[in-house]
KEGU-535445 format. One line per 2 residues: for each residue x, y, z of N, C-alpha, C, O. Coordinates in pm, whole numbers, plus 50000, padded with zeros to 5 digits. Example, Ala and Ser with C-alpha at 12.3 -4.5 7.8 and 13.67 -1.06 7.14 Angstrom:
// residues 2
51319 49431 50780 51230 49550 50780 51320 49670 50780 51424 49668 50846  51285 49775 50708 51367 49894 50714 51290 50003 50787 51341 50114 50804
//
This chain:
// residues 120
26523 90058 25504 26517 89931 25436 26611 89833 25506 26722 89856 25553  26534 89704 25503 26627 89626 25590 26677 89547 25495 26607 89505 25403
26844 89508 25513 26944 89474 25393 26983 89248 25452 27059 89220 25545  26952 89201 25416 26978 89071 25415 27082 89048 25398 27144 89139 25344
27162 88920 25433 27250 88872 25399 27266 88789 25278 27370 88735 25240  27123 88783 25210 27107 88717 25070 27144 88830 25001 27224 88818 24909
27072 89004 25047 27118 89112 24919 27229 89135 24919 27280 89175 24814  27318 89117 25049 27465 89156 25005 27496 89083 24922 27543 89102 24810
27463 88969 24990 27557 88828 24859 27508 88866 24717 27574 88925 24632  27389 88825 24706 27335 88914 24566 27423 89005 24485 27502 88986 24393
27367 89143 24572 27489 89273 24506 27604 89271 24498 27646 89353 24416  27694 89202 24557 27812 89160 24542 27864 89088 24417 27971 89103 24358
27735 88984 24385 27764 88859 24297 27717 88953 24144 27760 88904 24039  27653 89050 24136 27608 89159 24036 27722 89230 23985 27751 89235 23866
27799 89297 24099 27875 89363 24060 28012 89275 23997 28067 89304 23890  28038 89204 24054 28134 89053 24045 28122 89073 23907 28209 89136 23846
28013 89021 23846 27945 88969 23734 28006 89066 23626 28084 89027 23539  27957 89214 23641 27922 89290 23568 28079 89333 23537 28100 89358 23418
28181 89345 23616 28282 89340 23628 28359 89241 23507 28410 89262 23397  28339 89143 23579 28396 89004 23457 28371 89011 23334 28454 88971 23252
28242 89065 23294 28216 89097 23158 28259 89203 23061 28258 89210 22938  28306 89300 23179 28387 89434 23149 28505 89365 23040 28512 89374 22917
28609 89281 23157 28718 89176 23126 28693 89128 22994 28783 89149 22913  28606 89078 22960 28551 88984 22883 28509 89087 22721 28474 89035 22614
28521 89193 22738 28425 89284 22646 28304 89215 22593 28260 89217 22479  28252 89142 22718 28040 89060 22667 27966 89232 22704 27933 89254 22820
27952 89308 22631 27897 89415 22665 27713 89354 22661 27628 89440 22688  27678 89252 22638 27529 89236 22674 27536 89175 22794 27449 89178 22881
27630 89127 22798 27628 89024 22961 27629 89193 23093 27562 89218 23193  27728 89262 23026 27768 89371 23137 27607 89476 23116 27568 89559 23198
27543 89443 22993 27465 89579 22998 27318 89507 23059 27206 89559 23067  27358 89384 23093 27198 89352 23166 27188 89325 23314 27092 89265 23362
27302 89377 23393 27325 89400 23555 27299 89549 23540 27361 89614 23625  27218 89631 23448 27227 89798 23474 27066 89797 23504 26990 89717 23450
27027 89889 23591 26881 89889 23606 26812 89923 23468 26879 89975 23380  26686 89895 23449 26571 89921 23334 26580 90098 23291 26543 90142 23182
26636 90181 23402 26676 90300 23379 26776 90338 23296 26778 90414 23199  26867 90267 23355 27012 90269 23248 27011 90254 23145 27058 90330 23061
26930 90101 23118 26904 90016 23060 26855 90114 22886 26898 90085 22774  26761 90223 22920 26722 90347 22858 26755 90451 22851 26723 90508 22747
26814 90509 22927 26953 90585 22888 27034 90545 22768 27042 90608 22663  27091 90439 22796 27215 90425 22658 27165 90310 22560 27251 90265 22484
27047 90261 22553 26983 90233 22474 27019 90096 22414 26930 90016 22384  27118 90078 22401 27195 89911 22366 27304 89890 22421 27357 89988 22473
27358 89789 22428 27482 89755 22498 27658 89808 22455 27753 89844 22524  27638 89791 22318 27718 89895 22260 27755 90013 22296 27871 90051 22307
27640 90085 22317 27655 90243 22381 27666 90260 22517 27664 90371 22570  27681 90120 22599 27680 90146 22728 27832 90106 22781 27884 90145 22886
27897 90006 22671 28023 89942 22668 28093 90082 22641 28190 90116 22709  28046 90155 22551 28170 90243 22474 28185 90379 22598 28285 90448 22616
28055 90390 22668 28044 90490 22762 28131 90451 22885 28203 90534 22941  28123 90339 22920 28225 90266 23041 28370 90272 23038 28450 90283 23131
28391 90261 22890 28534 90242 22791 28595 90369 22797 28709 90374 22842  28552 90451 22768 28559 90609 22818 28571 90679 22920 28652 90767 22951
28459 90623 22986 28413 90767 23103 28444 90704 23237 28410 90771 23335  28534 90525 23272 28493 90466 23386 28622 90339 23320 28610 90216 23315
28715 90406 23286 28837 90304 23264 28878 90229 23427 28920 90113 23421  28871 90266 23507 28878 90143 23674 28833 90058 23646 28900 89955 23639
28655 90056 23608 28582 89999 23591 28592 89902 23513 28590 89780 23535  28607 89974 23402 28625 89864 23294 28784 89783 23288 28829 89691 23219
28824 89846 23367 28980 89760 23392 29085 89732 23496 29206 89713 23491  28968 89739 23619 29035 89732 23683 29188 89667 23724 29230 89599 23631
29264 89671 23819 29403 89595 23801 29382 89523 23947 29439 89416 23969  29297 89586 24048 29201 89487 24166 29073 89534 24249 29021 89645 24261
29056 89466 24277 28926 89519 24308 28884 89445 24472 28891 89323 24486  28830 89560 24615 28793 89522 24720 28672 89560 24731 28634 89668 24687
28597 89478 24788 28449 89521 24863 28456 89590 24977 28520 89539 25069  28406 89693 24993 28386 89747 25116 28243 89730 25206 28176 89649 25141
28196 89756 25283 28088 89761 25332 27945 89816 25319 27922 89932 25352  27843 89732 25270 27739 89859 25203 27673 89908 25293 27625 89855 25394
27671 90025 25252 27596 90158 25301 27466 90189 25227 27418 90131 25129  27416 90308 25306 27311 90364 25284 27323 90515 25247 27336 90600 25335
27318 90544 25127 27349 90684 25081 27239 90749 25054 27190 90724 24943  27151 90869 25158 27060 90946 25098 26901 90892 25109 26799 90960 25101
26913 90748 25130 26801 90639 25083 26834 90570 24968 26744 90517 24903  26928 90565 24940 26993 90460 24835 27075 90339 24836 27195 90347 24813
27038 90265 24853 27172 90107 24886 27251 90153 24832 27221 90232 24743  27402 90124 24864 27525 90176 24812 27670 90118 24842 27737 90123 24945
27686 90083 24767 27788 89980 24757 27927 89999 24706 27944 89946 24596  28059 90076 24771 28171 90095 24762 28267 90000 24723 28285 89908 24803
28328 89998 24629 28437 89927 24601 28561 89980 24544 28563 90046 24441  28672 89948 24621 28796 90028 24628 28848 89949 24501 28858 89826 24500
28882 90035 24384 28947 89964 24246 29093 90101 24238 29113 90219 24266  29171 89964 24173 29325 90011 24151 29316 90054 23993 29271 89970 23915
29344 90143 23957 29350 90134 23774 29460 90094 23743 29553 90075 23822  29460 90074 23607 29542 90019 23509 29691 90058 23570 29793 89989 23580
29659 90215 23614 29811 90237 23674 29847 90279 23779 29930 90363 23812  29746 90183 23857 29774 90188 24013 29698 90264 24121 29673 90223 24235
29659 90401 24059 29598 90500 24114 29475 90448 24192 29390 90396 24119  29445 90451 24339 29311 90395 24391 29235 90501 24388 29275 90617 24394
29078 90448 24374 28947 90497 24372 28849 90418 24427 28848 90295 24426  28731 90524 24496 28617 90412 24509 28525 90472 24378 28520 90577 24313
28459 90343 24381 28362 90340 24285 28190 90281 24358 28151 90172 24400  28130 90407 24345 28014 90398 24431 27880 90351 24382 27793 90427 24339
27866 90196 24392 27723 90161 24321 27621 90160 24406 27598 90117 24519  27549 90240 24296 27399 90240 24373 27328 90151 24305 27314 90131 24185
27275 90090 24423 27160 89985 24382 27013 90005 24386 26942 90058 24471  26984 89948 24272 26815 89961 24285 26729 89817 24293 26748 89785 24176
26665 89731 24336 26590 89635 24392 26465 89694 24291 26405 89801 24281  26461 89552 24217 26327 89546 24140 26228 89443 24145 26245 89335 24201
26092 89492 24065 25999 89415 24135 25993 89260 24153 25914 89196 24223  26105 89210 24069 26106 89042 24068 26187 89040 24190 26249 88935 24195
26214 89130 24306 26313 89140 24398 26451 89112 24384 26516 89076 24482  26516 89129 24243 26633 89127 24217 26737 89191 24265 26719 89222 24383
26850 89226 24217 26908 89382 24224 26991 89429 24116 27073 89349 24071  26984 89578 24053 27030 89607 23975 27154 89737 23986 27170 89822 24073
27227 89713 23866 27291 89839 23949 27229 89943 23824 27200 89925 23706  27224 90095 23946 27157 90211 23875 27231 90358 23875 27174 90464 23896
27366 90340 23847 27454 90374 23880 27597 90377 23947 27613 90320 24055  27713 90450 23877 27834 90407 23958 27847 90539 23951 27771 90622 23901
27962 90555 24011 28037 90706 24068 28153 90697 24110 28149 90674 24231  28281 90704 24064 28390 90716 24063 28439 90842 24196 28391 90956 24189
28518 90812 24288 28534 90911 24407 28691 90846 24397 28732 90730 24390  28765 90994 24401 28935 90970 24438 28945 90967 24552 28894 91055 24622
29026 90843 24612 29062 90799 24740 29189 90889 24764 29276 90896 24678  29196 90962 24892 29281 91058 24959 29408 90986 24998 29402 90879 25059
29519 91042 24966 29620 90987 25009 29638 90987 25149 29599 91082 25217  29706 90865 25209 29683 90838 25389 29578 90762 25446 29563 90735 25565
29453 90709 25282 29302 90635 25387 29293 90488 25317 29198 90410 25313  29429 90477 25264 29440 90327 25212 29584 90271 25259 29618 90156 25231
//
């Protein structure tokens, strides 16, 4: 798949987004950057806020946040971003993107990976 300089900007401006709303606790604003998959998985925004709140505290709080370079994972767009938590500890957090038929982009997953001491 060939990746534009409109989809980075795009996926970037998604995750941005989805992020800020974290900040914000707009859990409909944050639960409508999740793909139509997700989207059915946790069924309302509520249950997708309280799952983030839980299971993905970086995420939901981060203390900063870098873009790294997107990749291609597997056949999956994938989009790394190095987040500090609440108490400092770095992680990447690995979004996978999914591109839908209005040619949007959504995210269809994150994944939390502990960054090794010595690669930051």
């Amino acid at each position: 798949m060939e990746v534009t300089e409109t989809d980075r900007t795009a996926i970037r401006f998604i995750i941005e987004r989805q992020l800020q709303a974290f900040q914000n606790d707009d859990a409909t604003t944050a639960f409508s950057f999740a793909s139509p998959g997700i989207q059915i998985q946790f069924e309302t925004p509520e249950n997708f806020m309280r799952m983030v709140k839980t299971a993905y505290p970086a995420v939901y709080r981060p203390r900063s946040v870098l873009f790294e370079d997107l990749t291609n994972m597997r056949g999956v767009l994938t989009q790394p971003v190095l987040l500090l938590d609440s108490e400092g500890v770095p992680m990447t957090a690995l979004y996978l993107m999914e591109k839908q038929p209005d040619r949007t982009w959504r995210i269809n997953g994150c994944y939390l990976v502990p960054v090794e001491r010595g690669t930051i």
